[in-house]
N, C-alpha and C positions, 0 to 999 in steps of 0.2 A: 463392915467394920469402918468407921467414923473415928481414928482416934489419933490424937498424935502423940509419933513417936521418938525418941534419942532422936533419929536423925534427921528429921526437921531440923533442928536445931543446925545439923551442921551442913545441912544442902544450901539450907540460908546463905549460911557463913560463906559457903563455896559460891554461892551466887555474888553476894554483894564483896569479894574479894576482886571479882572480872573488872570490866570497864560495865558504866550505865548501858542500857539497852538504847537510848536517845540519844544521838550521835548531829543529826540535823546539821548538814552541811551545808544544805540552800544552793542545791543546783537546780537550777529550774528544767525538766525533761522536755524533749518534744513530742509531739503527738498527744499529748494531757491536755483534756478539754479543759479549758480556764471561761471563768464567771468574767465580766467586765472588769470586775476589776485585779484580775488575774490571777486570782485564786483558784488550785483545782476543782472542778466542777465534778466531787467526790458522786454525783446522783445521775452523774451522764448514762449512757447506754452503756454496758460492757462491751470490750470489743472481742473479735469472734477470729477463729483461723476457721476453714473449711468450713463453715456453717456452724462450728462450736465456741461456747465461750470461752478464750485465753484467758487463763491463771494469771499468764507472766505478769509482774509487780515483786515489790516489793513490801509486806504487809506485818503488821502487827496486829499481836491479838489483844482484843479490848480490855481493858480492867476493869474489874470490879472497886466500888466504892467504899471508902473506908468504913466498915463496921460491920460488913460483911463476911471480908476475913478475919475478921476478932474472933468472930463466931464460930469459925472452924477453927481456926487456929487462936486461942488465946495466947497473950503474951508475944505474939510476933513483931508488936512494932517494936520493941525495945531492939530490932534488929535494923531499924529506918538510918540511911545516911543521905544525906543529901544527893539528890540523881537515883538514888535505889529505895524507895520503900515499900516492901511487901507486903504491908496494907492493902496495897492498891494494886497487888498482882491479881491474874485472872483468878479466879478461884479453885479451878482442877488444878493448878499449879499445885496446890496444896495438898490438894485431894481430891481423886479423882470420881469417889465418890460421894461430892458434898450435898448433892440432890436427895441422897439418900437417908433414911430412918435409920439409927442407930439400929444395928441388928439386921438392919432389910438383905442387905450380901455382907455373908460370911467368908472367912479363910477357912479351906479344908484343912486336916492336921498337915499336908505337904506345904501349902503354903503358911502356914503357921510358922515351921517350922524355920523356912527359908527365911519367912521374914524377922524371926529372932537372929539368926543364926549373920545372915546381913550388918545388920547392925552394925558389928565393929570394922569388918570388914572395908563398908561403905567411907565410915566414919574416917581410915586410916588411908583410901585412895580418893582423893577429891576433886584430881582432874584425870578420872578415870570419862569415857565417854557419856553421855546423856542418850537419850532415847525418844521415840514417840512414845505415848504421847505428849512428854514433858517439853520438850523440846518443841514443839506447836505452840502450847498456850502459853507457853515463856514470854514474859513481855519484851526481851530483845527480837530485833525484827528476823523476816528471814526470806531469802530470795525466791519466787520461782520463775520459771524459765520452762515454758513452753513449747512444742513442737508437734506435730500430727502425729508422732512413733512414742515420744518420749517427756516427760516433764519430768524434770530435777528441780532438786529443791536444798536452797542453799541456807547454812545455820550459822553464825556468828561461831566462829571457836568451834565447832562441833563436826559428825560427818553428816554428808548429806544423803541423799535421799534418789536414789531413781525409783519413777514409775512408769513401766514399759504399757504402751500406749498398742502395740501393734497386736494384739489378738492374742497371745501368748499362753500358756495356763498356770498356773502357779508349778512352781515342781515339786514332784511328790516327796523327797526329802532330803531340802533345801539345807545350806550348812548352817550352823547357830553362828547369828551376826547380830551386832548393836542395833542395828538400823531394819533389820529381816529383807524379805524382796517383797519389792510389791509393782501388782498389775493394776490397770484401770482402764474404767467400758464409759461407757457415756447413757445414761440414762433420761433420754431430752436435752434440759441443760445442767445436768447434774454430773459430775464426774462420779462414781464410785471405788475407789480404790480397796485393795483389798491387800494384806499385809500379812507373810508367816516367817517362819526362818528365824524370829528371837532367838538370842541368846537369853540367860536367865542370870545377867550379872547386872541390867540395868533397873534401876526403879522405875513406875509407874509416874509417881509424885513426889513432893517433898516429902510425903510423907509414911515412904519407904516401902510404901503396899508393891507387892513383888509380882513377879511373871516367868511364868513356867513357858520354857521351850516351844511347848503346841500352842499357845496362844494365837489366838489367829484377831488383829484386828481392820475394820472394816470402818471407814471414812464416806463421809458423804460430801461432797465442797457443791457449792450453787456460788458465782458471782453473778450477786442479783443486780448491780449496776456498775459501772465504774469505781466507786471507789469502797466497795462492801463485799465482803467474801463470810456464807455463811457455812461453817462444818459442823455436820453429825457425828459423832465418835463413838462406836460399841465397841468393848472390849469383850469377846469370847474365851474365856479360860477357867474351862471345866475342872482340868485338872487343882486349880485353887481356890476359885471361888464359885458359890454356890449358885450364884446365876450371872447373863450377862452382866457390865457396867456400861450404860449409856449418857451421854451426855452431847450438850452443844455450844457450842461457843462462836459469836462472829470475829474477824477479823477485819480493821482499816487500812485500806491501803495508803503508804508513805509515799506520793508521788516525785516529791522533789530531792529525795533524800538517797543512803546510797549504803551497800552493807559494807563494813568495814573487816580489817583483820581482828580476832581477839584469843590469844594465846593462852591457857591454865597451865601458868609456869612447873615446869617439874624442880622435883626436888619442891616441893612450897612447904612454909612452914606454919603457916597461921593455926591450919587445923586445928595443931595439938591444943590450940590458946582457948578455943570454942568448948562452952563447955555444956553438954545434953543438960 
């Protein structure tokens, strides 16, 4: 299912209501390999804890160029403000399945049904929590912070993120959370993460494609040098759609920059003003 819906319109709106996602304070870090003329040296070596590659940074994920998302999303630039135009968001932002042939994954009638039934729902709590994997290819940045047991991972506005590093197994049945639990192994220089425990109140993408409880999904991350982080993303959820959803997207890392606070006022009123 390739299509947009009512609440595209107002994920938008809840997006470009926040602060820009480019913030660019200009603090210069240490330890960032710098070029002569002291620009970060984004194509250095990654650096490593215990023989593995460290995540930690600060990283956004790349955008796609305008015309791309026309294509999945008609009509979305009429939503551009200056500092926010999502034109030029990544393009799973939109839809998670934009790889995809019209028709190639279906919604079962469950998730069919969810995703009507959402709609107004969505439409009428807008600083309700975000999720993976929207919350990833969001063009505001987002921290990680790694450790040999543990890496966390920090979201502008949003919750964050543990993934338990130490051998662990997933548990057999984990409470329904925004965020779910997620473990991770190391496959050479690849992390693997693996993620259950959703709740089934966040969306997918702006474009409202839902998730059922059992959903299980599964990250691949490689930082292939200093300043490039590459992820694989399959979503598993049988219960709604017809086969997996894969996709990949890289991430830049922000070296000199820094994540800031950003608050979805409660009580907010714009909503009502957006109109599907």
């Amino acid at each position: 299912m390739v299509s947009r819906s009512p609440i595209l319109t107002l994920l938008i709106g809840s997006a470009l209501i926040g602060p820009a996602g480019a913030q660019w304070m200009n603090q210069p870090k240490a330890g960032v390999p710098r070029t002569r003329d002291g620009k970060p040296n984004l194509s250095a070596p990654a650096p490593r804890i215990k023989g593995k590659p460290d995540l930690t940074g600060l990283w956004q994920a790349d955008r796609d160029a305008p015309g791309e998302i026309e294509r999945i999303a008609p009509g979305v630039g009429t939503f551009a403000v200056p500092g926010d135009d999502p034109t030029t968001f990544n393009k799973y932002v939109h839809n998670v399945m934009a790889d995809y042939k019209p028709g190639e994954v279906k919604l079962t009638a469950a998730g069919e049904k969810l995703f009507q039934d959402q709609q107004p729902a969505n439409a009428a709590n807008l600083c309700l929590p975000s999720s993976s994997p929207l919350n990833d290819v969001f063009p505001e940045p987002k921290r990680f912070v790694q450790t040999p047991q543990l890496l966390i991972i920090l979201y502008e506005g949003d919750i964050p993120r543990q993934v338990h590093l130490d051998g662990r197994a997933l548990p057999v049945d984990p409470q329904p959370a925004w965020v779910g639990y997620s473990i991770g192994r190391w496959e050479g220089d690849t992390l693997v993460v693996e993620t259950t425990g959703f709740n089934s109140r966040a969306p997918l993408d702006f474009s409202g494609h839902p998730r059922s409880e059992s959903m299980r999904m599964t990250e691949r991350m490689r930082r292939r040098d200093f300043g490039h982080l590459d992820t694989q993303v399959t979503i598993d959820d049988p219960a709604f759609y017809s086969r997996p959803i894969t996709f990949r997207y890289t991430a830049t890392l922000v070296p000199d920059d820094d994540l800031l606070e950003a608050v979805c006022v409660e009580n907010e009123r714009d909503g009502v003003h957006l109109k599907p």
